[in-house]
N, C-alpha and C positions, 0 to 999 in steps of 0.2 A: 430409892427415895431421894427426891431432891434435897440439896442442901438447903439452908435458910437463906443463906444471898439470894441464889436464885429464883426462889420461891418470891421475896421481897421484890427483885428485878422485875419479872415477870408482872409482880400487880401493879410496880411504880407504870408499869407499861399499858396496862391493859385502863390505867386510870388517864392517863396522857392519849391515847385512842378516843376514849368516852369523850374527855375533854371538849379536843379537837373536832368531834363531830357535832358537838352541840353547840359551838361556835361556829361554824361552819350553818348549820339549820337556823341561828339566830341571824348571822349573815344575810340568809337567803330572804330574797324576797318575791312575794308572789304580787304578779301582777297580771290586767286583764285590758283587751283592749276592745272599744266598741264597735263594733261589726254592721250596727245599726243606723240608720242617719238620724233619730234621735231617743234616746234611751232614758225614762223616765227612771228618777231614782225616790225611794221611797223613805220612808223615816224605821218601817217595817219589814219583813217578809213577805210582802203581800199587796194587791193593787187595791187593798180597801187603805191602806195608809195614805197619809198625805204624802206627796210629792215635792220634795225640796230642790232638787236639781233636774238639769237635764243638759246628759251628756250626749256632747257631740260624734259622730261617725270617726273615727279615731282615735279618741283621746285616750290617756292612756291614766289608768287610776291603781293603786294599791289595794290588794283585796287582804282583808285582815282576818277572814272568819265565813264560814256557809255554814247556812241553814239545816237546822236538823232532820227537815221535811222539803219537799219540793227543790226547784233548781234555782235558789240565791244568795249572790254572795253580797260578802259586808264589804262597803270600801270607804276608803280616806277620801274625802270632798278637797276641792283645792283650799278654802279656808280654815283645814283641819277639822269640820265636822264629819259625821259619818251617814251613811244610809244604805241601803241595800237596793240592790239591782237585779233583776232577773238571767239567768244563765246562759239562756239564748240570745240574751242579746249581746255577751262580750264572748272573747277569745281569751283562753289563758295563755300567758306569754313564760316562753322561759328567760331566765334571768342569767347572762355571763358574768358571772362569781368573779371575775379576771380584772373585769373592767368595774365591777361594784366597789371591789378592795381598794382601785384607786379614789374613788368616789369624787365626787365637786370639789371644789377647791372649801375653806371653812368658811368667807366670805355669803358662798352661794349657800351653803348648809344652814348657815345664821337667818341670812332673810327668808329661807322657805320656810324656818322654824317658827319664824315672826310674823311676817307678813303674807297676805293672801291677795288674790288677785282685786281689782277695784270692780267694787259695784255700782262704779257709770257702766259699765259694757252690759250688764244684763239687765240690771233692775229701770223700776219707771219711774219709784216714788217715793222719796226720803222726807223723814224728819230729823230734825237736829236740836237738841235743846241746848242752848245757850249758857253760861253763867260768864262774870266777871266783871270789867266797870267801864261806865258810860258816863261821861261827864264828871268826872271824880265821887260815883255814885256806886254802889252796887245795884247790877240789872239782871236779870232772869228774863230771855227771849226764848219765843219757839218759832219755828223757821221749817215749813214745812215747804218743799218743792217737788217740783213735775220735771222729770227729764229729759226735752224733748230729742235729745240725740246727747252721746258720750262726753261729747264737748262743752253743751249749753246745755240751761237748765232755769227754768220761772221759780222764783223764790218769793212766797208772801213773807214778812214779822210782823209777830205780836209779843209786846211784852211790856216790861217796866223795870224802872228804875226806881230804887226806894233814897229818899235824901232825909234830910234830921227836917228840913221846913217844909219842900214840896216834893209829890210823888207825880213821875211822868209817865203816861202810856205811851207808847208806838204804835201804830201801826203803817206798815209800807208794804209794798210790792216790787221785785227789780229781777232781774238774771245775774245770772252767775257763769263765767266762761272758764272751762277746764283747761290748761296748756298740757301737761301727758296725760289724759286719760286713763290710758292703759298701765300704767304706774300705779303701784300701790301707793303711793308717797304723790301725791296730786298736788300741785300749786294752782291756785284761781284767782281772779279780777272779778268785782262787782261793781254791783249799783242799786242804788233804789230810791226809791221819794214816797214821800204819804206826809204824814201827820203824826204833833208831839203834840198830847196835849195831860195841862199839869193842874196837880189838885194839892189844896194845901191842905198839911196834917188838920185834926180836925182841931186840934188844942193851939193852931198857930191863925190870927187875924187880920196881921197886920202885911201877909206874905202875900203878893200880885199872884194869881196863876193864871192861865189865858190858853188859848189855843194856837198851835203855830202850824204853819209847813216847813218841810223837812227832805234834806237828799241827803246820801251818803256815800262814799266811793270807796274802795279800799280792797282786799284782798284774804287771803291765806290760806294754809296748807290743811287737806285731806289725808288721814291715814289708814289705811284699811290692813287692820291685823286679823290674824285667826280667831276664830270661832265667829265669825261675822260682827265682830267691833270693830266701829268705823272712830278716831277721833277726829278732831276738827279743831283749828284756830284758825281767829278773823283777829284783822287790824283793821279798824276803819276810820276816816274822817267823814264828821257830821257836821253839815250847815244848818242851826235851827231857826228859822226868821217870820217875822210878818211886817207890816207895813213899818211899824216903827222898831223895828228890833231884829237883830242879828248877832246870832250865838257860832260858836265851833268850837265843838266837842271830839271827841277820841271814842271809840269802843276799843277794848284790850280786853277778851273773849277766849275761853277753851270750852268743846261741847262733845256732848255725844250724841252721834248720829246713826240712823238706822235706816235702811233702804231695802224697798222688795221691789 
């Protein structure tokens, strides 16, 4: 019969084995790569789901989970959403445990945690809703646009500003030009001209409101995090005029934007 040390040894041993292997499978990671030139990814098991993604002849995705039935696995989206892919269409890859241990530096680990790729490269058509102030006013705009390519993009607004004597509508039309696209983290240039035109509260008489034109030029940064939120700020400069009259204004804007 063993002694009690060794008996104790033995299971401190046999617990330090267990350990290490399930760290080791926690480690590991399964991955698949796509074999197809374009591989529809679904929200389901199945091609009656809708279709979220579609991955390119290569790319290379995290498979988290398959299907209890038929040939599909679950995978990680680049903006940290998930969906499912059919079996035929990727290759499981193996994974060198050697070089995982070293992994990215915590820099690269932080943004791929945060950020996801920019939805100028695939999508065609965003909106954004606006808040913040315009003329030392509180305004609420919506800003939907067309993307004609990664870089530019046609933007209409509409909205208002609310003031204690007169309230102003907007509406304009301009572009918007991308400088990195492909950056999560986007900086842009605009433009646009239309129309202010202001109405006074209804309890205020003696307050002029009128019709104007209007341009505005200005700028700001795109952020595209995970789960497909996009944020957005604008700084812009506004000329509001008409024949006898010439205003300049500020917008100081944060929004959220949404693109498919």
């Amino acid at each position: 019969m063993k002694p009690p040390a060794l008996r104790l040894l033995g299971c401190v041993g046999l617990l330090v084995v267990a350990l290490a292997s399930v760290e080791a499978r926690a480690d590991d990671t399964a991955l698949v790569r796509v074999v197809s030139e374009e591989a529809q990814i679904h929200t389901g098991p199945g091609f009656g789901f809708r279709v979220v993604y579609r991955a390119r002849l290569g790319e290379v995705l995290p498979a988290i989970g398959r299907a209890s039935h038929d040939h599909w696995f679950r995978v990680e989206l680049p903006d940290g959403t998930y969906g499912w892919i059919l079996g035929d269409e990727v290759f499981p890859l193996d994974v060198d445990l050697a070089a995982a241990h070293q992994g990215p530096s915590v820099w690269k680990r932080m943004g791929s945690a945060i950020f996801s790729p920019s939805p100028l490269l695939e999508d065609d058509v965003g909106f954004t809703f606006s808040a913040g102030v315009l003329g030392g006013d509180g305004m609420f705009l919506f800003r939907p646009a067309w993307l004609l390519a990664p870089h530019v993009s046609l933007e209409g607004t509409v909205g208002e500003t609310v003031g204690n004597q007169i309230d102003v509508i907007y509406l304009a039309g301009g572009f918007n030009a991308f400088l990195f696209a492909a950056s999560p983290v986007t900086p842009f240039v605009g433009a646009a001209a239309g129309g202010a035109f202001g109405r006074k509260k209804a309890d205020q008489y003696a307050i002029q409101a009128g019709n104007y034109s209007m341009v505005n030029v200005g700028g700001g940064l795109i952020v595209a995090l995970k789960k497909r939120l996009t944020l957005r700020g604008d700084v812009r400069h506004y000329v509001v005029f008409d024949a006898n009259h010439t205003q300049q204004i500020q917008e100081y804007s944060g929004a959220l934007a949404v693109y498919f």
